[in-house]
N, C-alpha and C positions, 0 to 999 in steps of 0.2 A: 050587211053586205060588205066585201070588200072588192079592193082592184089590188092584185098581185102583182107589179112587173118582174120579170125575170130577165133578170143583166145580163146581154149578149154573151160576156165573159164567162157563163153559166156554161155556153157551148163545149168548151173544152174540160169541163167538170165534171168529176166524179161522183157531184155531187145532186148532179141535174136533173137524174132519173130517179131519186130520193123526192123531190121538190113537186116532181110529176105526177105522181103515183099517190101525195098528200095530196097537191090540189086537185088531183081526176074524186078525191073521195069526197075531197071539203064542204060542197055546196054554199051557197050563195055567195061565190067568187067568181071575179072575171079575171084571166091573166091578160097582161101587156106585155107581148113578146118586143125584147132588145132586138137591135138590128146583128149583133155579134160579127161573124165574120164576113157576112151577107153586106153588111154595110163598110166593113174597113176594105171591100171590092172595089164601093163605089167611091171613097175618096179618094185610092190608087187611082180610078180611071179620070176623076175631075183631075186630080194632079197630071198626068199624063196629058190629057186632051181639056185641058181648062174651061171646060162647059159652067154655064152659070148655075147661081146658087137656087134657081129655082127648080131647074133639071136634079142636080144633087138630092135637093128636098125630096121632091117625088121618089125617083131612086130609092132613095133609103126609107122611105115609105113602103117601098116593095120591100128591101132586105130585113124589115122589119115582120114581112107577111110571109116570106120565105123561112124565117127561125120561125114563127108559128106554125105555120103546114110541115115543117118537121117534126116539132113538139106533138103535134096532132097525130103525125105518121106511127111517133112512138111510143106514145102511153095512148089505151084505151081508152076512153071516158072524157076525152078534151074534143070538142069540136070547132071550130073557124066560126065564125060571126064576122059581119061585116056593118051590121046596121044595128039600131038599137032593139029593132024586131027581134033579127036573129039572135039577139043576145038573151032576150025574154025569150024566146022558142028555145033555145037549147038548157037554158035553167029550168022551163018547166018541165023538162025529159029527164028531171034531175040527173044533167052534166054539165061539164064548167066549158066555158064559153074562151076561144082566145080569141082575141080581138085583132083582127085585119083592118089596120089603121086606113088605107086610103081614101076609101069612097067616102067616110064622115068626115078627115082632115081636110081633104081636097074639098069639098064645100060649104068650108070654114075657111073666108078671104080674111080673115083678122089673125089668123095663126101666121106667122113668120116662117119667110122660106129660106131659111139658113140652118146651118149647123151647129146654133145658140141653142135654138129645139129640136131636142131628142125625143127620146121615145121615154123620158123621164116626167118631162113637162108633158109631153102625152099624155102621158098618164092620170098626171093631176086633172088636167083637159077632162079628161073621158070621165074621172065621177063626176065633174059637176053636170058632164052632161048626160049622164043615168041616177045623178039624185044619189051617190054613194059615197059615204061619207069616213070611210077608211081606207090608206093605201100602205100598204106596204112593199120597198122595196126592198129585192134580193141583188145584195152586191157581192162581190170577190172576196172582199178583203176588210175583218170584222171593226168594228168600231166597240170604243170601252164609253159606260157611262148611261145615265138613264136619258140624258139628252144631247141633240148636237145639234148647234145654230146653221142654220140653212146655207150665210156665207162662210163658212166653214168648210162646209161640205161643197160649195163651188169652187171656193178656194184650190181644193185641194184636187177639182178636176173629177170628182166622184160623181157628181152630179152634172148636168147643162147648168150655163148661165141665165137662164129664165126659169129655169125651176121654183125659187124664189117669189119670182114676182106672180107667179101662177099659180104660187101656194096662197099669197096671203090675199087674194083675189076669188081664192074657192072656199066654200066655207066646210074642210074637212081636216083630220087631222093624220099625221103622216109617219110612217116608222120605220127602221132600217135592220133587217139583220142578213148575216152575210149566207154564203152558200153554204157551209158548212153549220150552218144554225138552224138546219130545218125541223131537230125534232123539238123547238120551239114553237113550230109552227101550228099544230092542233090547240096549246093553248092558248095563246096570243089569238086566232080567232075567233074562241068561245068568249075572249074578254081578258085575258090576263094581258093589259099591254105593259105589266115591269119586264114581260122576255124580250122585249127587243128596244131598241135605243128611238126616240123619238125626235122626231126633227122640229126645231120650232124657228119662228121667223124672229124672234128679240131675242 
């Protein structure tokens, strides 16, 4: 099994409906839809009307389920999930599940309601809480190498700042290729993980 996220930045991609069309065919995959532009909404309107950061959270929790019910809109074969039920109903109709973060997040009081966690550390979140133990994330912009240190990657702003502490807390292991690397993607999920650059916590 894997967890796919696919980086809001994906929205404006050429490459997006590529990425769609593999994981509607993939099977035992769930995608984690980015918040994309749905979320850069909602830090305009905090910035604007300075609402607190738990309002935000939520928020972007929806912009988050808003690029999914898109994604859903436009490839066939993806369906909305909300709960770990619907995630097992919609795999057994073999089709890939996207994950509408709010209802499991919001009744998780230990997840942080800030802007520290994205829908990256989401991610991590959601295998360990379906028992799956591969993620891989889809970013913009490719990285070189067969691995890269997880501060590295915070560093550098590609990632959230809790990513990290939410990786080496779950016990899966994690990989990055960018948008334009999806016809990597069929093999790297039957097992070939040298196609895509791997994240590690040392």
């Amino acid at each position: 099994m894997w967890v796919v996220k696919l980086g809001g930045s994906l929205f404006d991609s050429d490459h997006l409906s590529n990425w769609l069309a593999l994981l509607a065919q993939a099977g035992s995959t769930v995608i984690v839809p980015g918040g994309g532009p749905f979320a850069d909404q909602v830090r305009r309107a905090q910035r604007r009307w300075r609402f607190d950061q738990s309002s935000a959270h939520n928020m972007a929790l929806l912009a988050m389920e808003q690029f999914g019910r898109m994604v859903c809109g436009v490839q066939p074969g993806l369906r909305a999930a909300a709960s770990r039920s619907q995630v097992a109903e919609v795999l057994a109709r073999g089709e890939t599940p996207v994950w509408l973060p709010s209802a499991m997040v919001m009744a998780e009081s230990a997840i942080e309601h800030s802007w520290e966690v994205t829908s990256d550390s989401l991610a991590v979140w959601l295998c360990g809480e379906l028992g799956i133990g591969r993620l891989l994330l889809v970013k913009s912009a490719p990285l070189q190498g067969a691995r890269i240190a997880v501060a590295e990657l915070e560093e550098s702003g590609m990632i959230d700042s809790q990513f990290g502490a939410y990786l080496r807390q779950t016990p899966i292991r994690a990989w990055v290729l960018s948008a334009g690397e999806h016809g990597r993607f069929p093999a790297l999920h039957q097992g070939d993980a040298s196609l895509a650059t791997e994240i590690v916590t040392t």
